[in-house]
Steps between C-alpha positions, in 0.01 A plus 500: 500500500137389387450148291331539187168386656506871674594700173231798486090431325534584141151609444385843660336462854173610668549559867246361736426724750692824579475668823832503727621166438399519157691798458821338640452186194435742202843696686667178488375339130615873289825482683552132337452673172134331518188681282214548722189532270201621742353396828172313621346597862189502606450894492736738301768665736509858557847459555712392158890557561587287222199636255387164425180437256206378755340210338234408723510194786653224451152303405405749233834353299425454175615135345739724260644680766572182698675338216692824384640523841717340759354657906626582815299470797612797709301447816681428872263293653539161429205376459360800329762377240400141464196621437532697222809255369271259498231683307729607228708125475122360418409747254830383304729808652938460482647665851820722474749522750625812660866505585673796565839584326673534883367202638838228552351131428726230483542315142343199632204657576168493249221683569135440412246663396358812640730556740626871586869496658582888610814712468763417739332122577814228522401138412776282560532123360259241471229687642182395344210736468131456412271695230372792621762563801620877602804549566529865611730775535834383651425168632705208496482149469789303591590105331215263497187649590197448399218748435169423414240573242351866527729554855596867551862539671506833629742821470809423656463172604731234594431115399834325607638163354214228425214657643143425350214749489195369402250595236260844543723574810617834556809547727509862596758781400876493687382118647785260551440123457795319645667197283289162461166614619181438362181747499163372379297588223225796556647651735611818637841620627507873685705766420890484661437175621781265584398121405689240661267194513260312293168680406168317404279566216215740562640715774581855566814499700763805581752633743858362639490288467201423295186332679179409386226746622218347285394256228231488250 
């Protein structure tokens, strides 16, 4: 069950950016009965499986268009997606959220904006998750956690009970984060990687268990 703060945008939507990822949001926003108006990229795509009106990149936006429309910023790397939230929030922009119909969220949870939560995601209670988080296909996020602003929690993966992830971190697909544990902000989690300990901000860190194998 979603709160009322996570009830679909009313006005239309242009989708920013729409490539893989991109494709996966507009995927996820028509299946919650969501009107997707055009898209903004930097270069019209060749490839168009929802036949979407190109409307130019997102800095071409006309003041109309911005205030006709809510957006989604469709793009998987995090800071990528800042970026380009950030543009749009100054020029006076409202975010949509992208929920799909068969993700399972617990009623306590409220969701801000511009976050994308994939089919088959589970988000049990009293997680709390920041604007412009993925959740993607199938992952779940047990009681407590945290996620952080414009963090990416992969395909598959497991966040047990109370477990933080900071923000711009990506914690790659089928990962499991063992109960309590804490992983820094900006940071990077391998693919299949089993995380049993603390992780600092700024690091690249996989395997398992998980070790750090560089910072930045």
């Amino acid at each position: 069950m979603q709160t009322a703060i996570d009830q679909p945008s009313l006005q239309p939507i242009c989708l920013v950016g729409y490539s893989g990822h991109g494709f996966v949001a507009a995927d996820i926003l028509q299946a919650s009965g969501q009107v997707i108006a055009g898209y903004a990229d930097r270069e019209e795509k060749t490839t168009n499986p929802f036949h979407l009106p190109y409307w130019g990149p997102e800095t071409s936006l006309t003041a109309e268009q911005l205030s006709a429309n809510d957006f989604f910023v469709a793009i998987g790397d995090n800071i990528i997606r800042h970026r380009v939230y950030t543009h749009l929030a100054a020029h006076g922009a409202s975010f949509a959220k992208a929920v799909h119909p068969a993700a399972v969220l617990a009623a306590t949870v409220q969701l801000p904006a511009a976050i994308l939560i994939a089919g088959g995601a589970v988000i049990n209670p009293l997680v709390d998750i920041g604007a412009g988080a993925i959740i993607n296909t199938r992952a779940s996020i047990d009681h407590e956690c945290i996620v952080g602003a414009f963090a990416h929690i992969g395909p598959g993966v497991v966040l047990c009970g109370n477990v933080k992830v900071g923000a711009f971190t990506f914690v790659g697909a089928g990962s499991i984060v063992k109960q309590g544990v804490s992983i820094g902000a900006n940071s990077m989690i391998g693919a299949g990687s089993l995380v049993l300990h603390d992780l600092p901000d700024n690091c690249l860190a996989f395997g398992q268990p998980a070790r750090v194998v560089k910072t930045f």
